[in-house]
C-alpha angles and dihedrals in degrees: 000000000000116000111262111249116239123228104264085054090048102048084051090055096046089054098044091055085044098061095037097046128229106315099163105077094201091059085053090057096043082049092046084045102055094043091056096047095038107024102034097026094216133115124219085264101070098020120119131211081258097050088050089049088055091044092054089041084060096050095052092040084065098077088049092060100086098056086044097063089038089060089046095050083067088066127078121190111199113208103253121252112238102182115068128178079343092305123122106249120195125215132188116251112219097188092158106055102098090037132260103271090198107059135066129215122225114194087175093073096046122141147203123245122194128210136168115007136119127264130240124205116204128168086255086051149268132328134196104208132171089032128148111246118204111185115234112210116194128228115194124206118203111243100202114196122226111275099328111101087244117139117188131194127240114184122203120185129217131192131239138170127250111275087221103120113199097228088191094050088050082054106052086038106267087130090103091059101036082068097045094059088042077068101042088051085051092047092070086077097027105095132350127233102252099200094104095165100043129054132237120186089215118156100218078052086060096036090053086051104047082045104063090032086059104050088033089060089040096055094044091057092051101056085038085065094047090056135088096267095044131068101319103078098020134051101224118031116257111226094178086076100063101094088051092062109013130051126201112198106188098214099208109324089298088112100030089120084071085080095058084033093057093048102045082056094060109030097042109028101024097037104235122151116246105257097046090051090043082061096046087053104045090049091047096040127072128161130222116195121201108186144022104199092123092225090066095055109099116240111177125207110257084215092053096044082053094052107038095031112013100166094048081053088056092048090051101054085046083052101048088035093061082034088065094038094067093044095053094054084049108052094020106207092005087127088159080054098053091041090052095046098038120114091231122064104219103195119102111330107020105249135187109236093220091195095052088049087056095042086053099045098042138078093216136026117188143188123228092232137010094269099040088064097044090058097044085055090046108048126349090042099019084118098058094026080065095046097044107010090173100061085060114088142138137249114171121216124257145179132217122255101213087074109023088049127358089046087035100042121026093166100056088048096048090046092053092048096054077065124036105018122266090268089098089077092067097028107040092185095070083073087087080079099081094069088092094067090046089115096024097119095206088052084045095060099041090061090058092042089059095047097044084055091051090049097051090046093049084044087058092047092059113044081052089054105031101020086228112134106217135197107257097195088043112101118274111233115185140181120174125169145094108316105239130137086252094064084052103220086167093062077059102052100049080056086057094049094040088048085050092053093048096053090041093046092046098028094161085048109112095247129202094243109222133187100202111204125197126183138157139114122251109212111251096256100059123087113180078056090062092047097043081047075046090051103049099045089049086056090049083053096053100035098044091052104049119105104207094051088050117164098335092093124031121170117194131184103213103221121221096006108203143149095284091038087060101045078067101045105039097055077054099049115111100177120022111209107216097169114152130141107271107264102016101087114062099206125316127219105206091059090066097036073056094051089046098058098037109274120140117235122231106181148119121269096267135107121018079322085093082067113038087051085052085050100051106024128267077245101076095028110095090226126179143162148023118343129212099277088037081059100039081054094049094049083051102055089028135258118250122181097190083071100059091041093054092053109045111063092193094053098042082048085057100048090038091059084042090052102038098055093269089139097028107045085164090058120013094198092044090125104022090126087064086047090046105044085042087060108036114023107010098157091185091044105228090187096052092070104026094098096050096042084052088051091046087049091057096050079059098055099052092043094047079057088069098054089191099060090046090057093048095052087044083057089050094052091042081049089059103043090091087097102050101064120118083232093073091040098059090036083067101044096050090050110040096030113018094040104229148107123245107226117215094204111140103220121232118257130263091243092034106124093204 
């Protein structure tokens, strides 16, 4: 056996051959070889000349790499700053510009979208003719499985223009605009509406998602054909086959435009008669919501469906006419009742109800937590939940705990595994176990090590980033999510002030020291987002500077909040704010990534927060406020700020220096439109819970004074984090919706000789 060579050896090598080229011919094959296996991913089975010219590209771009580096070592990319003077900026994020080192194109799966156009009825069927193709190619990202050799395929689509060149309108001078709607076609894929919980009719927002919906269906048809059950064995492809093989999950109505797709694929391409191919698509076809705030609920324009997709607008109204057909059979003379559950919103400018259109062309429709569901069967799809009960189910949301555990936060991990083994990485139930060391005093102890270390790193981190010294033995208050009047962030600041006139009213009181910690993005559109994002950071400028309060209160607004930025601040977290107005949040997902790492939870009953309390015990959830039918009581006898205002003095001092100018000594009414909307048409009603969240604070800051009580409730909540995995989740979803079974094989590797 030769010596291994060390590194310094190595690197020589590596250079000398790098000055003198490849010499040994057998080395250029091994090289051509492994580039067409490993870069390209193909076998000489399936490779084309263009895939061996590649190939060969990638063997002779390797003696190129070293200069390359060298060039990029001179450029230096500083993380942008989102939070100006105290205001949201957004900057672009151009994620893509130096390339995405994990997928793969594959032109040779490109595909044509159509869009505009006219249609064309014939007796043989119907044609879309005159229409605008942009081409989808498709990149795919590798999906690797935990320890089990399995690889899995995620396929994103961007979109080109046609390669065709008018050489007559070069001639006469049409090249300037042939460019310009090259542009407009690669637009399509160029940048994504972010609004996600309010709706915008725009026409580029239906024309992304009936983009990817169209390739994606495409593509699914032609590898459908290729398989057993497709044109190989069989003459004539056999459709009644797809749900056996393929599953469609509707993720909001995004993709709702998948339903009409799917049926004008196989009406009018493949041939198939209407019923037969009604059948295909509702088994293929089940829709997951994720939110019941009505402005987030897609309602197309009848007008723009015509113009941009006019034979998808003619499915549509087949579909809702059959649709009605059977309601009507069903509720004879109920016409409320076929008004409410029709697919077109009649009432001032016609609309498509893109949710009615995924609960009737699907075979399950589904909530993201209990409660979720129970509220989606009881008021927004009561209608359709009476008419077809089984298509209704739940599959509560989850996260994976080899990131949001085991990658965040090694030392947990490492803690629980002393104790209970490392299978609960794969099995998260098996956390339940730790109940056991719940009062194991050395356990006890470990889990607050662990937390205090997180603590001290993420103190560190800050004072780097936002040049705040914080308290590191202070409570750790953290909310983290997508800034939006539901989630309430402004609950959260009147605790803050109230917090800051009670220290500065008792200043020799031994007060519970707390860094309070906010982030979170608006979307750009939304402008009482950007003020709530102004008002906190003009708290934090009043609160963080003020001698007397010192380091016993610290509010922070937590810039650019994004995935790395929360596997640091979650392991940190002490107390996780979930505090919501019952009803108004599906699931969550952070409260449970919080739970997970030991934070203790103080929220409403709403969400996935129902569950995670039932899973650890109300006893050790901090839970406050209304809940849904408390709600559902208030809206009926009607809900009146000023009351609440009246009769509590601390929150009336907290809107007053809101109000006056207390927090904005630059521009008193600065942020007179809060004030405003708080006191007059507050939908997710901030006052009604003020007094309760206060009380519940209070009951906090006493137990974060026993900090081993506070440990023992944080094992209880860990103990209870087995329901909430993605493995479960999608468990669920392959076997009660997707009908089949998840297999747990472990895959042989690629160098394994057996």
């Amino acid at each position: 056996m030769s010596k291994p060579l060390s590194d310094h050896d190595r690197r020589k090598q590596i250079s000398v051959r790098g000055l003198a080229g490849i010499e040994n011919v057998a080395e250029l094959k091994q090289n051509f070889n492994r580039h067409l296996h490993f870069t390209l991913v193909k076998d000489r089975n399936v490779a084309t000349r263009r895939d061996y010219y590649f190939a060969l590209a990638h063997t002779v771009r390797e003696h190129l790499i070293g200069r390359w580096i060298r060039t990029q070592q001179h450029y230096y990319e500083k993380d942008p700053k989102k939070i100006v003077n105290g205001w949201q900026v957004e900057e672009a994020d151009d994620w893509l510009r130096y390339g995405n080192p994990w997928e793969k194109a594959r032109p040779e799966y490109m595909r044509p979208v159509h869009f505009y156009g006219r249609t064309e009825h014939h007796p043989d069927g119907v044609k879309l003719v005159d229409t605008q193709v942009v081409l989808a190619l498709p990149y795919d990202t590798p999906v690797p499985g935990y320890r089990n050799n399995v690889v899995n395929t995620m396929r994103l689509w961007s979109a080109k223009a046609p390669c065709e060149f008018n050489l007559k309108d070069f001639n006469v001078g049409g090249y300037i605009q042939a460019v310009l709607d090259r542009n407009l076609a690669e637009n399509i894929s160029r940048v994504l509406y972010p609004n996600d919980n309010f709706f915008e009719g725009k026409e580029l927002r239906l024309k992304q998602e009936y983009f990817v919906v169209s390739a994606t269906l495409q593509d699914i048809i032609r590898r459908f054909k290729v398989s057993k059950f497709g044109s190989r064995e069989i003459a004539r492809t056999d459709f009644s086959k797809l749900p056996d093989k393929v599953a469609i999950q509707l993720n909001d109505t995004h993709p709702a435009m998948a339903i009409p797709e799917l049926m004008r694929v196989l009406v009018d391409e493949e041939k198939l008669d209407w019923d037969k191919a009604w059948d295909i698509c509702v088994r293929t076809c089940a829709y997951t919501n994720h939110t019941v705030l009505p402005e987030a609920l897609e309602r197309w324009p009848v007008d723009l469906f015509a113009h941009l997709l006019p034979r998808h607008l003619e499915i549509v109204y087949e579909i809702n006419r059959r649709h009605l057909e059977r309601v009507a059979a069903r509720y004879p003379g109920d016409n409320g009742r076929l008004s409410r559950m029709s697919l077109i919103e009649e009432g001032g400018q016609k609309r498509i109800n893109m949710a009615h259109l995924c609960i009737v062309g699907s075979h399950a429709v589904n909530g993201v937590a209990q409660i979720h569901s129970d509220i989606l069967k009881a008021t927004v799809f009561k209608d359709f939940y009476e008419m077809e009960p089984h298509k209704f189910q739940n599959k509560t949301n989850g996260i994976t705990p080899r990131r949001w555990l085991v990658m965040c936060n090694p030392g947990l991990a490492e803690v629980i595994a002393e104790r209970i083994g490392e299978e609960f990485i794969r099995d998260l139930d098996q956390l339940r176990d730790l109940r056991k060391f719940v009062n194991d005093d050395a356990f006890i102890r470990d889990v607050a090590k662990v937390k205090q270390e997180n603590k001290l790193k993420f103190a560190v981190h800050l004072e780097e980033h936002y040049k705040v010294k914080i308290n590191p033995n202070s409570m750790f208050d953290i909310q983290v999510k997508r800034i939006h009047e539901y989630k309430r962030q402004l609950l959260n600041c009147l605790h803050i002030i109230t917090y800051y006139n009670r220290i500065k009213k008792e200043p020799n009181k031994q007060w519970t020291p707390r860094t309070v910690m906010i982030g979170g993005k608006a979307a750009p559109g939304y402008h009482t987002a950007k003020m709530i994002i102004r008002l906190i950071t003009a708290i934090g400028e009043v609160v963080n500077n003020d001698p007397v309060v010192g380091d016993r209160l610290k509010v922070i607004f937590l810039e650019n909040y994004r995935v790395t930025l929360a596997e640091r601040a979650i392991p940190a977290a002490d107390l996780s704010e979930q505090i919501s107005t019952a009803g108004t949040e599906a699931s969550g997902t952070g409260n449970m990534k919080f739970m997970l790492n030991g934070a203790l939870t103080i929220g409403t009953m709403d969400g996935a927060n129902v569950e995670m309390a039932e899973e650890a015990g109300e006893e050790n959830f901090f839970i406050f406020g209304m809940r849904v039918n408390d709600v559902d009581a208030l809206d009926q006898r009607g809900y009146h700020a000023e009351e609440y205002y009246n009769r509590l003095p601390e929150l009336k001092q907290a809107i007053d220096q809101i109000a006056g100018g207390f927090f904005s000594p630059k521009q008193h009414d600065l942020f007179k439109e809060i004030v405003n909307m708080l006191m007059h048409h507050d939908r997710f009603k901030v006052f009604a819970d003020y007094e309760d969240y206060i009380k519940c604070q209070e009951k906090v800051n006493a137990l974060y004074k026993n900090p081993k009580e506070w440990t023992k409730m944080v094992i209880y909540n860990i103990a209870g984090c087995g329901k909430f995995s993605s493995d479960r989740t999608i468990t669920q979803y392959a076997r009660e919706i997707w009908g089949m079974e998840p297999t747990l094989e472990k895959l042989p590797a690629p160098d394994d000789k057996q």
